[in-house]
DRENPA-3360 file (N, C-alpha, C; in nm, 2 decimals, always signed):
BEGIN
1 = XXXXXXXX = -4.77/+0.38/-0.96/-4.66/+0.32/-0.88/-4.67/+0.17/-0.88 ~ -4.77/+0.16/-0.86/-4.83/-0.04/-0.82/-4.75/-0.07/-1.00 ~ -4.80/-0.05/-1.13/-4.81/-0.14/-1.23/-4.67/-0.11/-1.26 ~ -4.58/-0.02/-1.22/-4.40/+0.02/-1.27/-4.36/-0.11/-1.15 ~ -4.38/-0.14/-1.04/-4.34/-0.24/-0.98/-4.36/-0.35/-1.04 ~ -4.51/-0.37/-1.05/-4.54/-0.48/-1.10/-4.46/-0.54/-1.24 ~ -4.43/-0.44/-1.34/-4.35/-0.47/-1.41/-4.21/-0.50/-1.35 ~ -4.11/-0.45/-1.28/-4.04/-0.49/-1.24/-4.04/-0.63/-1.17;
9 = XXXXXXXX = -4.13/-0.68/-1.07/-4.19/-0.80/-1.07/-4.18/-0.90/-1.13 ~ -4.23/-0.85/-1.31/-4.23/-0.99/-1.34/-4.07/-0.98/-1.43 ~ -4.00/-0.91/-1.44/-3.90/-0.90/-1.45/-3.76/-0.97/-1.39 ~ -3.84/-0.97/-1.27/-3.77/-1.04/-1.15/-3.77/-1.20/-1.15 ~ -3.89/-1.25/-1.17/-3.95/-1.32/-1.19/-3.85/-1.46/-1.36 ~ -3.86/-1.35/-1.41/-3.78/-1.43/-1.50/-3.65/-1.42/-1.53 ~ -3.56/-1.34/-1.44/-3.44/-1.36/-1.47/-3.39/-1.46/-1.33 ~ -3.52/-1.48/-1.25/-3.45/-1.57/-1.17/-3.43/-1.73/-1.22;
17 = XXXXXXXX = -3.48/-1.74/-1.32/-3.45/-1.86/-1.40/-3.24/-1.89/-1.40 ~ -3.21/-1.81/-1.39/-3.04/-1.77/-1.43/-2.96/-1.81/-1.26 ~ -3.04/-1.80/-1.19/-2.95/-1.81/-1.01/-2.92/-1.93/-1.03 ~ -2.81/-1.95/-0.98/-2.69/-2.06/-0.95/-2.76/-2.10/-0.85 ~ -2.82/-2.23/-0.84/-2.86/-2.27/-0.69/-2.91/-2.37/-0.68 ~ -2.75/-2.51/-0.72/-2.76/-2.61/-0.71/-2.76/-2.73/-0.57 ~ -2.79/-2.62/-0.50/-2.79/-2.66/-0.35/-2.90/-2.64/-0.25 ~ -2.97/-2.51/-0.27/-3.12/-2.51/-0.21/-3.22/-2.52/-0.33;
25 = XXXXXXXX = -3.17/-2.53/-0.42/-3.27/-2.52/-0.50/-3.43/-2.45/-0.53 ~ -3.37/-2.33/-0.45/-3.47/-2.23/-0.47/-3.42/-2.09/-0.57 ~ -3.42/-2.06/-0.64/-3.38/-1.97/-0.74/-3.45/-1.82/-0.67 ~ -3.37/-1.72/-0.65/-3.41/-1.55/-0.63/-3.33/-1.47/-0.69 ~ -3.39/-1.39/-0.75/-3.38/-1.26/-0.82/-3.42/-1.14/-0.77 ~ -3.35/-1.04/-0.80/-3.40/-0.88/-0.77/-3.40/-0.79/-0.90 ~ -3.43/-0.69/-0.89/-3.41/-0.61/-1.02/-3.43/-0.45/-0.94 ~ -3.30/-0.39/-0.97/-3.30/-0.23/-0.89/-3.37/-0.13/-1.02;
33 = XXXXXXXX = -3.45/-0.09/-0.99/-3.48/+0.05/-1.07/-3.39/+0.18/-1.06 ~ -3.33/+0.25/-1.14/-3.26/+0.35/-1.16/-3.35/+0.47/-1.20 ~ -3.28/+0.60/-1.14/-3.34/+0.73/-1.22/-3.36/+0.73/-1.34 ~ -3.32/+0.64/-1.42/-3.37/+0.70/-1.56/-3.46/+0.59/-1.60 ~ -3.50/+0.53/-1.58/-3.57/+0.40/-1.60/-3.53/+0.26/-1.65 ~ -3.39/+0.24/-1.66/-3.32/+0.15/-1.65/-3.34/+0.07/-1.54 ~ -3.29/-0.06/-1.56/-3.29/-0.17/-1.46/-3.19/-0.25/-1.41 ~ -3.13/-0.27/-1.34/-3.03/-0.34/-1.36/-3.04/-0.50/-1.24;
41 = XXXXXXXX = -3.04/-0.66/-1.29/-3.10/-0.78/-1.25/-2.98/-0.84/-1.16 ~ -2.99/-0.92/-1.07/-2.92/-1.02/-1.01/-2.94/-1.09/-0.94 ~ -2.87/-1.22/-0.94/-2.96/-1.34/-0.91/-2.88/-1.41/-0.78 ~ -2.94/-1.48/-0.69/-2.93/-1.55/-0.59/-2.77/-1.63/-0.67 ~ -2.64/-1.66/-0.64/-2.54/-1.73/-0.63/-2.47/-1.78/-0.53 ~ -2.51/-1.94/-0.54/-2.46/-2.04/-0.42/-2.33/-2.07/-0.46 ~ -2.26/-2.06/-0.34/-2.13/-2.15/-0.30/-2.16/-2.29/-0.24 ~ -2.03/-2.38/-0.28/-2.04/-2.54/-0.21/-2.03/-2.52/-0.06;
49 = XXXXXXXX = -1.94/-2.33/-0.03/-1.91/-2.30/+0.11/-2.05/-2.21/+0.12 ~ -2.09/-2.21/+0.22/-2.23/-2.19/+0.18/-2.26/-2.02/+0.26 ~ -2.13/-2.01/+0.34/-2.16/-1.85/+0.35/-2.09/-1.73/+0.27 ~ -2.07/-1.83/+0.15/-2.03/-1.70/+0.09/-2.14/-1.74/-0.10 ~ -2.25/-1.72/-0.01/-2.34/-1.72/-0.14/-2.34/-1.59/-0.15 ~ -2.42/-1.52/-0.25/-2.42/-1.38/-0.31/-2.52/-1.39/-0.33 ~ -2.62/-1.34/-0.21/-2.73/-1.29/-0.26/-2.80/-1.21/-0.37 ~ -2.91/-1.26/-0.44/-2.95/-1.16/-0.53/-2.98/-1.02/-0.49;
57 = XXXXXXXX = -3.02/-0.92/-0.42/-3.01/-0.82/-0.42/-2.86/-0.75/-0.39 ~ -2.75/-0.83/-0.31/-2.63/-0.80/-0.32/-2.59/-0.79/-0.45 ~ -2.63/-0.87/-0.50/-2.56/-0.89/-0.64/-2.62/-0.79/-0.76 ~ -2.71/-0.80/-0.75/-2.77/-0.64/-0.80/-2.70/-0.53/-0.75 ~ -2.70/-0.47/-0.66/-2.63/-0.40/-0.61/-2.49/-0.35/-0.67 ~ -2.41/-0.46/-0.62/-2.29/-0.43/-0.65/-2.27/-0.37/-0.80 ~ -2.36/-0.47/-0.85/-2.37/-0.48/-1.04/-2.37/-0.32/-1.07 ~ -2.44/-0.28/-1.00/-2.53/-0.13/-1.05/-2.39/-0.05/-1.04;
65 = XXXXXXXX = -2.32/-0.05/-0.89/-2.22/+0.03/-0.85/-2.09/-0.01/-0.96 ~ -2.03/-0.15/-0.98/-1.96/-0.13/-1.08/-1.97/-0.06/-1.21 ~ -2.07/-0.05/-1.23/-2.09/+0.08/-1.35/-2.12/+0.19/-1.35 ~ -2.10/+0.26/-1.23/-2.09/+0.37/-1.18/-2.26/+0.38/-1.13 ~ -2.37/+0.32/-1.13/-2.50/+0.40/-1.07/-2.51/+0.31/-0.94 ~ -2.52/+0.44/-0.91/-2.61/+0.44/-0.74/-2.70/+0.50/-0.74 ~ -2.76/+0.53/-0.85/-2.93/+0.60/-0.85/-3.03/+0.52/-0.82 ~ -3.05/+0.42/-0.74/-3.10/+0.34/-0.71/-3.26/+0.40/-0.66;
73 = XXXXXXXX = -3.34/+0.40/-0.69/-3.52/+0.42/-0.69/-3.59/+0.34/-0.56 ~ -3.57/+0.22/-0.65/-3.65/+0.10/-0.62/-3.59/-0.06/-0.64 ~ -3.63/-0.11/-0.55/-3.60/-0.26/-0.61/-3.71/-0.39/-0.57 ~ -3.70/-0.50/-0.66/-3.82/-0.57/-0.64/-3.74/-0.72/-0.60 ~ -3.80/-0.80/-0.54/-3.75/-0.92/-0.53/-3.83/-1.04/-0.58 ~ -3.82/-1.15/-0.61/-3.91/-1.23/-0.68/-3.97/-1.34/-0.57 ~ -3.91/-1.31/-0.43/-4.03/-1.35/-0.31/-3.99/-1.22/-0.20 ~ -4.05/-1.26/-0.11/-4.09/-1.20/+0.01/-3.92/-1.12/+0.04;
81 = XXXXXXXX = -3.94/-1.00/+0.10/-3.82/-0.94/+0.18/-3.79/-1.06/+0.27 ~ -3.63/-1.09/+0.34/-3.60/-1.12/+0.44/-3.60/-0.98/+0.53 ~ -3.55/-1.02/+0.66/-3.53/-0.90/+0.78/-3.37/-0.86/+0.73 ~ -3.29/-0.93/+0.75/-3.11/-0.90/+0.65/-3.12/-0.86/+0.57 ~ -3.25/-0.83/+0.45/-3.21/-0.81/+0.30/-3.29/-0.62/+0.36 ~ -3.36/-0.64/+0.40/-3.39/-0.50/+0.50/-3.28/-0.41/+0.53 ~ -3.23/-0.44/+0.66/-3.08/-0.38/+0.72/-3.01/-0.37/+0.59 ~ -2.95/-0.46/+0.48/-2.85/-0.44/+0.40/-2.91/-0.29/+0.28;
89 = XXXXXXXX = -3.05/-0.27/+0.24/-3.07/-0.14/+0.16/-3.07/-0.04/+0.21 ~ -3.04/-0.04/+0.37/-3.07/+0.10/+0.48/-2.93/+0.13/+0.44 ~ -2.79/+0.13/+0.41/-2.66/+0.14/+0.38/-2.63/+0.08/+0.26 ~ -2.69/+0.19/+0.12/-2.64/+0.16/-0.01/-2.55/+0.28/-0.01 ~ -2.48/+0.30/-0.08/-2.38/+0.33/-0.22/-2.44/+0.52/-0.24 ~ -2.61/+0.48/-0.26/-2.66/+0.58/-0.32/-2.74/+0.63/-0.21 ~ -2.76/+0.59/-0.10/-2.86/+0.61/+0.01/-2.94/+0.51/+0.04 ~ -3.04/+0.56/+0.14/-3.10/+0.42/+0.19/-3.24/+0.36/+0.13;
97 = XXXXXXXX = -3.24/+0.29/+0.05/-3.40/+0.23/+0.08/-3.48/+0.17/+0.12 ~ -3.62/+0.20/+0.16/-3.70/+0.14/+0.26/-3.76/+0.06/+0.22 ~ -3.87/-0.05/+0.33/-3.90/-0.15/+0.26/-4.08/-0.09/+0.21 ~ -4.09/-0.12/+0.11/-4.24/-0.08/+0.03/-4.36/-0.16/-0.04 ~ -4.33/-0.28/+0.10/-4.45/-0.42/+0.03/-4.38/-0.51/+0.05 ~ -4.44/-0.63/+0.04/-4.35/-0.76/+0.10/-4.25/-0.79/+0.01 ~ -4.24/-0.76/-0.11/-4.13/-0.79/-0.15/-4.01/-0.66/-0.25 ~ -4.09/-0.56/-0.17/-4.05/-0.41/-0.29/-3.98/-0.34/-0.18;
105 = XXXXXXXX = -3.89/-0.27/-0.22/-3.83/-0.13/-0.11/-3.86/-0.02/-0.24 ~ -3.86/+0.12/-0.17/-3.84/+0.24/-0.29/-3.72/+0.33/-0.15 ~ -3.69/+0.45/-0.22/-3.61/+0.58/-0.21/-3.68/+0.67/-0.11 ~ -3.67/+0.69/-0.02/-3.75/+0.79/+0.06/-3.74/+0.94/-0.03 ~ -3.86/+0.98/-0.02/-3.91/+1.08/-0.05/-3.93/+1.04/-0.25 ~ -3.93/+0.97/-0.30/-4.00/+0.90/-0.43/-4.11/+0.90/-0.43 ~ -4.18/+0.99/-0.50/-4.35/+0.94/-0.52/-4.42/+0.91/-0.59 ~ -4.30/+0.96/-0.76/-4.34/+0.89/-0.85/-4.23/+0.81/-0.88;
113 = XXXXXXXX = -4.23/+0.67/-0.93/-4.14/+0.61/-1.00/-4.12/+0.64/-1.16 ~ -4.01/+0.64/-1.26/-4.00/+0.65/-1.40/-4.02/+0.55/-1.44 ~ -4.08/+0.53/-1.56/-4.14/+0.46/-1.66/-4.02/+0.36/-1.67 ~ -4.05/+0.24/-1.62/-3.96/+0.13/-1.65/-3.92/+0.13/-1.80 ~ -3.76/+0.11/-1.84/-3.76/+0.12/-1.95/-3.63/-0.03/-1.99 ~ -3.57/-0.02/-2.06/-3.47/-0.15/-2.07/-3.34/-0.20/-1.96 ~ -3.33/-0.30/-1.95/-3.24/-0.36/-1.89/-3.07/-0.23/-1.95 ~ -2.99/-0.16/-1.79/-2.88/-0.20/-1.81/-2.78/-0.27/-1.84;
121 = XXXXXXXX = -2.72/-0.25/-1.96/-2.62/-0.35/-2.02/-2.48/-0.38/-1.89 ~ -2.40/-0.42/-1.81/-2.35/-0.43/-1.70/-2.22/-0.44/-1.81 ~ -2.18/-0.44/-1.97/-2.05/-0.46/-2.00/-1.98/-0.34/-2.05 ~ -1.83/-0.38/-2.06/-1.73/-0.26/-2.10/-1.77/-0.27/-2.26 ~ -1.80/-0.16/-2.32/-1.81/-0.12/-2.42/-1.67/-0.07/-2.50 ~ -1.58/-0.20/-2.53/-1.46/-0.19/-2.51/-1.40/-0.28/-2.63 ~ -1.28/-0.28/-2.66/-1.25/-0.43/-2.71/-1.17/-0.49/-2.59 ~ -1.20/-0.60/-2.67/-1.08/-0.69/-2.55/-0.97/-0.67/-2.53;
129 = XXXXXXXX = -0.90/-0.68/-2.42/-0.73/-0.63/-2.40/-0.68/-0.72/-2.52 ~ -0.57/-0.67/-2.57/-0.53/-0.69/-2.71/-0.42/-0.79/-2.62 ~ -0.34/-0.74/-2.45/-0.25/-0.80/-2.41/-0.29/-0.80/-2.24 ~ -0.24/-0.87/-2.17/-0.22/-0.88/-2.02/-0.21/-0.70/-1.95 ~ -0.14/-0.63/-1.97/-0.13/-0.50/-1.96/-0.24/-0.43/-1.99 ~ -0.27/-0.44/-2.11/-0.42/-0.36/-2.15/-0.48/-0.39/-2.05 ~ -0.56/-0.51/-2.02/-0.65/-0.59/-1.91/-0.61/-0.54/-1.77 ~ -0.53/-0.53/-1.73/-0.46/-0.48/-1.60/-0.54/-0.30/-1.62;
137 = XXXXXXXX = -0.52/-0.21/-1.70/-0.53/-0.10/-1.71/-0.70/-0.06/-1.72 ~ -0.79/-0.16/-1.76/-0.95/-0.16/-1.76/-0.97/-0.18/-1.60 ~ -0.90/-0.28/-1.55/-0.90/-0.29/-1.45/-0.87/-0.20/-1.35 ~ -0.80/-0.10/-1.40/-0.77/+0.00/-1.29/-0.85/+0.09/-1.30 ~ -0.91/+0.15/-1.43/-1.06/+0.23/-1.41/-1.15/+0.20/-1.38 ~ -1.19/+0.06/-1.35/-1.31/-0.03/-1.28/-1.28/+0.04/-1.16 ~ -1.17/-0.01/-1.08/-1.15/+0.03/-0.93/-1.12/+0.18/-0.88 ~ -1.18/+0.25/-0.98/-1.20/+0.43/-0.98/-1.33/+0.44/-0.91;
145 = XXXXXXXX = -1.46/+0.32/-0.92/-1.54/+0.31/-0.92/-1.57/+0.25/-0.75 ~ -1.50/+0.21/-0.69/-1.52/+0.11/-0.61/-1.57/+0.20/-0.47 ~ -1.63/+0.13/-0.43/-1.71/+0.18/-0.28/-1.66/+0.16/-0.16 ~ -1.54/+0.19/-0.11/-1.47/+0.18/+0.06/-1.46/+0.26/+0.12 ~ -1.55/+0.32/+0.20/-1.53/+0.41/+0.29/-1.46/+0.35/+0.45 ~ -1.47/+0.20/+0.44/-1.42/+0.18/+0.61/-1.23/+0.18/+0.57 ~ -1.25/+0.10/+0.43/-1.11/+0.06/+0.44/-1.01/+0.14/+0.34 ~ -1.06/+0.21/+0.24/-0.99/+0.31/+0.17/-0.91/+0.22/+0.08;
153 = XXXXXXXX = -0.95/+0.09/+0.03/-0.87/+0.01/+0.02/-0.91/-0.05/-0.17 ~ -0.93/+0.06/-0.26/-1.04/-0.01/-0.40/-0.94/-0.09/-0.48 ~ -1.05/-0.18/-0.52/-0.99/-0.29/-0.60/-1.10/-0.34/-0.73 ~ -1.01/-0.29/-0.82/-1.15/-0.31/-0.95/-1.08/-0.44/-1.02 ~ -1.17/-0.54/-1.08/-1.12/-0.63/-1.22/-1.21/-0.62/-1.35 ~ -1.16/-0.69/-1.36/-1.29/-0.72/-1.53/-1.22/-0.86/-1.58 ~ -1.37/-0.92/-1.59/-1.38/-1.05/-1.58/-1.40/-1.03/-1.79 ~ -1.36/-1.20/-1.81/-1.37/-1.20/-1.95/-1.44/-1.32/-2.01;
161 = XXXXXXXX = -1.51/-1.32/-2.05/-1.64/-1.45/-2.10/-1.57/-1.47/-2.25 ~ -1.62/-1.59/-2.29/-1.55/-1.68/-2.37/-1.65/-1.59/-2.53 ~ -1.74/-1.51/-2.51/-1.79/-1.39/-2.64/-1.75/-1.30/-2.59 ~ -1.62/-1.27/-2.55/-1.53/-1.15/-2.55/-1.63/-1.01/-2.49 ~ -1.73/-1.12/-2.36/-1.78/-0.98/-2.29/-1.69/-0.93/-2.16 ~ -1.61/-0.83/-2.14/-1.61/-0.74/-2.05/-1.67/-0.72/-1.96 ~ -1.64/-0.77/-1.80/-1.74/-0.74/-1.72/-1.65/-0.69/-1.58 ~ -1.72/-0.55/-1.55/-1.64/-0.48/-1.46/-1.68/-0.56/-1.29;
169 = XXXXXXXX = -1.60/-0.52/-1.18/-1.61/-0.60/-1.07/-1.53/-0.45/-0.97 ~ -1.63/-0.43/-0.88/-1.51/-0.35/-0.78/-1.59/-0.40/-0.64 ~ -1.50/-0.38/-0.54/-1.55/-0.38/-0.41/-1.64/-0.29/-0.38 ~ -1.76/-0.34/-0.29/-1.86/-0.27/-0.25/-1.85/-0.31/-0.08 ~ -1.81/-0.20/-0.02/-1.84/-0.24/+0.15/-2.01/-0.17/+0.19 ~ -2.06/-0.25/+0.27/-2.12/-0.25/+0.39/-2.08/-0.22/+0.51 ~ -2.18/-0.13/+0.63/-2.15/-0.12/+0.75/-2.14/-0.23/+0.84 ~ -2.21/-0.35/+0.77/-2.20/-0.45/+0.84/-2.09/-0.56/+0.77;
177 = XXXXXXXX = -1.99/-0.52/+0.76/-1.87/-0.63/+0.72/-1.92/-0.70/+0.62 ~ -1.98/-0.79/+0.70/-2.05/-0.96/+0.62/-2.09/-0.89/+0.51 ~ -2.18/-0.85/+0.51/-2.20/-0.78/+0.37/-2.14/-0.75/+0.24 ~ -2.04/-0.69/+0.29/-1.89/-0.67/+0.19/-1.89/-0.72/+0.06 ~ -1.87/-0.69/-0.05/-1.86/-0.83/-0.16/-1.70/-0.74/-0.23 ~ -1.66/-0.85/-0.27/-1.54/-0.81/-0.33/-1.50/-0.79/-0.50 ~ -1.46/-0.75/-0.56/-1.45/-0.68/-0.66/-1.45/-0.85/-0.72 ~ -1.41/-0.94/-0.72/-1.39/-1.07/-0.81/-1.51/-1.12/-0.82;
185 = XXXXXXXX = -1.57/-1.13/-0.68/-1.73/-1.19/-0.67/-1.83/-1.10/-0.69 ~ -1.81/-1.01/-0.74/-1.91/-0.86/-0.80/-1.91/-0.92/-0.93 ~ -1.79/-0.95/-1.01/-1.81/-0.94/-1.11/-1.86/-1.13/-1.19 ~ -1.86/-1.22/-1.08/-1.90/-1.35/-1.13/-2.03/-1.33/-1.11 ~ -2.05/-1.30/-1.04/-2.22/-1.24/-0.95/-2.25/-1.21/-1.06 ~ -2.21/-1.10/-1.15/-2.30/-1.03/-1.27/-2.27/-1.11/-1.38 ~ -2.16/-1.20/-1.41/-2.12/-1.30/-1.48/-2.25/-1.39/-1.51 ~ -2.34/-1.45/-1.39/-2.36/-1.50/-1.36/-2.55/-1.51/-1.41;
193 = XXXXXXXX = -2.59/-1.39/-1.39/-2.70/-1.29/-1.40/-2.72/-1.28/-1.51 ~ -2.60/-1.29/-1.60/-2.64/-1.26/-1.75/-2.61/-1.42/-1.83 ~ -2.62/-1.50/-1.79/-2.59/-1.62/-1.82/-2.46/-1.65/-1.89 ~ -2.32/-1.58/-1.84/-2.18/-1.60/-1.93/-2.12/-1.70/-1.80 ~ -2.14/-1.82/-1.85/-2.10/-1.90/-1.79/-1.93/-1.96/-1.80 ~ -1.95/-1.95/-1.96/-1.81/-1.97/-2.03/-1.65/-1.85/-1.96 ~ -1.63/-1.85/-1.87/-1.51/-1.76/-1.83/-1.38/-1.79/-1.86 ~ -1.35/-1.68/-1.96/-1.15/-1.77/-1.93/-1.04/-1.63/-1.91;
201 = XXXXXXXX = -1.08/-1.56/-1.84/-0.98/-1.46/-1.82/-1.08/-1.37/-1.66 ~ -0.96/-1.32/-1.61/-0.98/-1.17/-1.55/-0.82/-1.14/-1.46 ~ -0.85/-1.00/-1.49/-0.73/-0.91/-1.46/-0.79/-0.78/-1.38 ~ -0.68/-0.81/-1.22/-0.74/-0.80/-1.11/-0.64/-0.67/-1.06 ~ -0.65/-0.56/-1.00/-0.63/-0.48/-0.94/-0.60/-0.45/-0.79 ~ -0.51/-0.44/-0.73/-0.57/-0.35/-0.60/-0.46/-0.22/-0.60 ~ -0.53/-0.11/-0.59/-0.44/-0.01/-0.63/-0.33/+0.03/-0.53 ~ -0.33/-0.05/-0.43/-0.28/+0.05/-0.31/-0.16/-0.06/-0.23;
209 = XXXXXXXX = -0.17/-0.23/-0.34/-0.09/-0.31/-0.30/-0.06/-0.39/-0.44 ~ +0.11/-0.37/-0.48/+0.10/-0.40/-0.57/+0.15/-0.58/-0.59 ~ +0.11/-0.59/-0.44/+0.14/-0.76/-0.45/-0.01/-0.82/-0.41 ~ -0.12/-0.74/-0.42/-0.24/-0.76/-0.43/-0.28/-0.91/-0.52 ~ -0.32/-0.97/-0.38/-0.43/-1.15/-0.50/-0.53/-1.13/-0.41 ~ -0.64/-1.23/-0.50/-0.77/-1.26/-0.43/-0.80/-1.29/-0.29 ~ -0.88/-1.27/-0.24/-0.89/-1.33/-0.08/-0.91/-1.44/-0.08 ~ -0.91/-1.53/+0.03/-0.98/-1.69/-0.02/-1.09/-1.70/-0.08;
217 = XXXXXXXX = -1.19/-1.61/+0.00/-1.37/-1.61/-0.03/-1.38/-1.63/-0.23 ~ -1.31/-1.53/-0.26/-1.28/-1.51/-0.40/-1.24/-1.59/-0.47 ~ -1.09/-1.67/-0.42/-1.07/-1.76/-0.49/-1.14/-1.90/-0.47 ~ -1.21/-1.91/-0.33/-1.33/-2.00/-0.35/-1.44/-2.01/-0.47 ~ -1.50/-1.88/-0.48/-1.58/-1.86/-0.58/-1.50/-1.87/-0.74 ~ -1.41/-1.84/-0.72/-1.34/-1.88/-0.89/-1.29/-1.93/-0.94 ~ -1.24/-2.06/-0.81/-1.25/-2.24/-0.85/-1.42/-2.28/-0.88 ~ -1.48/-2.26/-0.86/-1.63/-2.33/-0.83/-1.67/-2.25/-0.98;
225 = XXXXXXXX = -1.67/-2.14/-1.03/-1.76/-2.08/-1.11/-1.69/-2.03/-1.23 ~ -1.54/-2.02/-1.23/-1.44/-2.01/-1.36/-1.29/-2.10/-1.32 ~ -1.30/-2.21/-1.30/-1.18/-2.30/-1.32/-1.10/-2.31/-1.45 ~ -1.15/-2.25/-1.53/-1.08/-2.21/-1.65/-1.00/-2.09/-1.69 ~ -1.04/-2.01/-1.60/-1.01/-1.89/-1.63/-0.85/-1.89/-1.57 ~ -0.76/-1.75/-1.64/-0.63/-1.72/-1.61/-0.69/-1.59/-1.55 ~ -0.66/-1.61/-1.45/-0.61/-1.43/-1.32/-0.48/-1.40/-1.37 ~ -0.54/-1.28/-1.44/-0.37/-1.16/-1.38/-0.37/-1.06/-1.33;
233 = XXXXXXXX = -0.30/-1.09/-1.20/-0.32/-0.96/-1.14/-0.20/-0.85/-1.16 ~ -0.22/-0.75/-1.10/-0.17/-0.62/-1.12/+0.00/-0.63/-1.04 ~ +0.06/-0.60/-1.11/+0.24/-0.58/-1.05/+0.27/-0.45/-1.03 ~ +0.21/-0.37/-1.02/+0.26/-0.20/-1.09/+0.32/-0.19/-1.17 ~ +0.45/-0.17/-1.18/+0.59/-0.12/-1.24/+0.62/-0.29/-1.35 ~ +0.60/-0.37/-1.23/+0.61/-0.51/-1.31/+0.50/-0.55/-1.42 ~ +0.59/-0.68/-1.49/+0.46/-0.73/-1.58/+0.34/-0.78/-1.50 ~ +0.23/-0.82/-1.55/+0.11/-0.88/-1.42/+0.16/-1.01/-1.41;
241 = XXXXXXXX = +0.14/-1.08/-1.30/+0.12/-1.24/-1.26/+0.01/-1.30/-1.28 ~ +0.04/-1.41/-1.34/-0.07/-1.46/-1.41/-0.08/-1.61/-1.30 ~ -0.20/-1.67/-1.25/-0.23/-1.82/-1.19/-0.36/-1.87/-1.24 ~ -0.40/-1.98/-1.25/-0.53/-2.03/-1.26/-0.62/-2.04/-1.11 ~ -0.72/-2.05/-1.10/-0.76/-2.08/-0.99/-0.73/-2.21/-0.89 ~ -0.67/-2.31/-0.97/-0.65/-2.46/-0.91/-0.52/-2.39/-0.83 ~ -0.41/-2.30/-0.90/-0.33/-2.25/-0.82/-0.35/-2.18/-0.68 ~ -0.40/-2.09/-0.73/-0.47/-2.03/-0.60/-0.50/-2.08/-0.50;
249 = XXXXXXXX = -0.57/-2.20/-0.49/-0.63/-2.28/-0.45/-0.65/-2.41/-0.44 ~ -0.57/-2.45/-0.40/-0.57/-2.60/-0.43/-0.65/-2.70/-0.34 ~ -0.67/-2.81/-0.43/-0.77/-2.85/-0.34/-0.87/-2.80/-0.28 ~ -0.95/-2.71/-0.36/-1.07/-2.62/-0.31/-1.22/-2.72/-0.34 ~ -1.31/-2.67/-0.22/-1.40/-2.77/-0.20/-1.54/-2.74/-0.26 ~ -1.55/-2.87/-0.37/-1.65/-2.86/-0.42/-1.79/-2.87/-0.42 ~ -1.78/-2.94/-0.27/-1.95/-3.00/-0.27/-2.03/-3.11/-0.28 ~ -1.96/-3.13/-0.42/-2.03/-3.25/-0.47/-2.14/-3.31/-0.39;
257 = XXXXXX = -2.12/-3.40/-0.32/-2.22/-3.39/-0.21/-2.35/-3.36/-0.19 ~ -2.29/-3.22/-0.21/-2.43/-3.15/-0.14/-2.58/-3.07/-0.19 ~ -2.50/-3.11/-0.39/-2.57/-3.12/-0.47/-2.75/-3.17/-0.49 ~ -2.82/-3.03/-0.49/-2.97/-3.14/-0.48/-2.99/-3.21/-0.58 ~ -3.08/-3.34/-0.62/-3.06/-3.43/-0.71/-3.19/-3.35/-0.81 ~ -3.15/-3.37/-0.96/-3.21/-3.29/-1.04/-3.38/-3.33/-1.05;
% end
């Protein structure tokens, strides 16, 4: 048990190299273990607004749920548990896990863990939407996937990196609100994790409003981390609507500032 963690550990350990964290400049990483020995990584991502950073174990998290696993085992962090990163694995997706060392939770009733085996790939195995429509329709089987039990409300996208990777995003709620992450920031979060910094697309969903856009929180985060990118969101019956994030958002706050000095 100790040396399958301990690998996960240093696992953790080096993909926290990748967390966005031009502001505390302390870099954290997680890495969830899955029933089959898969892994899947996510890293601490700061906002210039600074409560809507995305924790690394959120961000793991969600990562895992947009691809459908909630087989969640185990997870390791690359420092100490907080007391909130506690409360947030008692209410996963797949059930609760407990904490198992200062910086480990496992699966109640687990007693063996599986043989750590390769990193989860988190992309659509797909080609790229050939048009706006195609991209709208990936997006709607992403949000097949989405986790709302308070609000009944799923919203999937899929974000698009400038090497034509595919990356799915759905809403994941928490019982504790704040927790919440939203299908946009699920999917920069994992954007983010895997170093695809380069963004110039995503095509966004909400199934249940077809005048569905980002929330602020979201389009905060995709002025700050894809200013490049074109959003098209979903019309139904209509073509999608397409904006940049400066639209969205105008005048959205950067920080600058607050920047620690390198």
């Amino acid at each position: 048990m100790k040396e399958r963690l301990d690998t996960l550990r240093a696992y953790a350990r080096a993909v926290a190299e990748r967390a966005h964290v031009p502001y505390s400049g302390h870099p954290v990483a997680s890495v969830l273990l899955l029933s089959d020995g898969t892994w899947v990584p996510g890293v601490r991502v700061e906002s210039a607004s600074f409560s809507l950073v995305i924790p690394a174990l959120v961000n793991a998290v969600t990562t895992a749920v947009a691809i459908g696993r909630t087989d969640i085992v185990a997870a390791v962090l690359s420092r100490a548990v907080l007391p909130e990163e506690t409360v947030y694995m008692t209410s996963l997706p797949g059930g609760p896990l407990t904490q198992a060392g200062d910086d480990a939770f496992q699966a109640p009733g687990v007693e063996t863990l599986p043989a750590v085996g390769t990193s989860r790939i988190p992309f659509l195995d797909v080609p790229p939407p050939a048009d706006p429509r195609a991209g709208i329709a990936l997006a709607r089987q992403a949000a097949q996937r989405a986790y709302v039990p308070a609000s009944d409300f799923p919203v999937g996208c899929v974000l698009v990196s400038g090497k034509d990777r595919l990356i799915p995003g759905v809403n994941v709620e928490h019982p504790d609100w704040g927790r919440t992450l939203c299908a946009e920031r699920n999917a920069l979060g994992t954007a983010v994790t895997w170093g695809l910094l380069d963004l110039r697309g995503l095509y966004l969903t909400c199934l249940k409003d077809p005048a569905g856009s980002p929330c602020g929180a979201c389009r905060q985060l995709l002025a700050e981390l894809a200013p490049e990118a074109t959003v098209w969101m979903d019309r139904n019956n209509e073509p999608p609507e397409k904006a940049l994030p400066s639209q969205l958002l105008p005048g959205a706050f950067h920080g600058r500032a607050l920047v620690r000095p390198a």
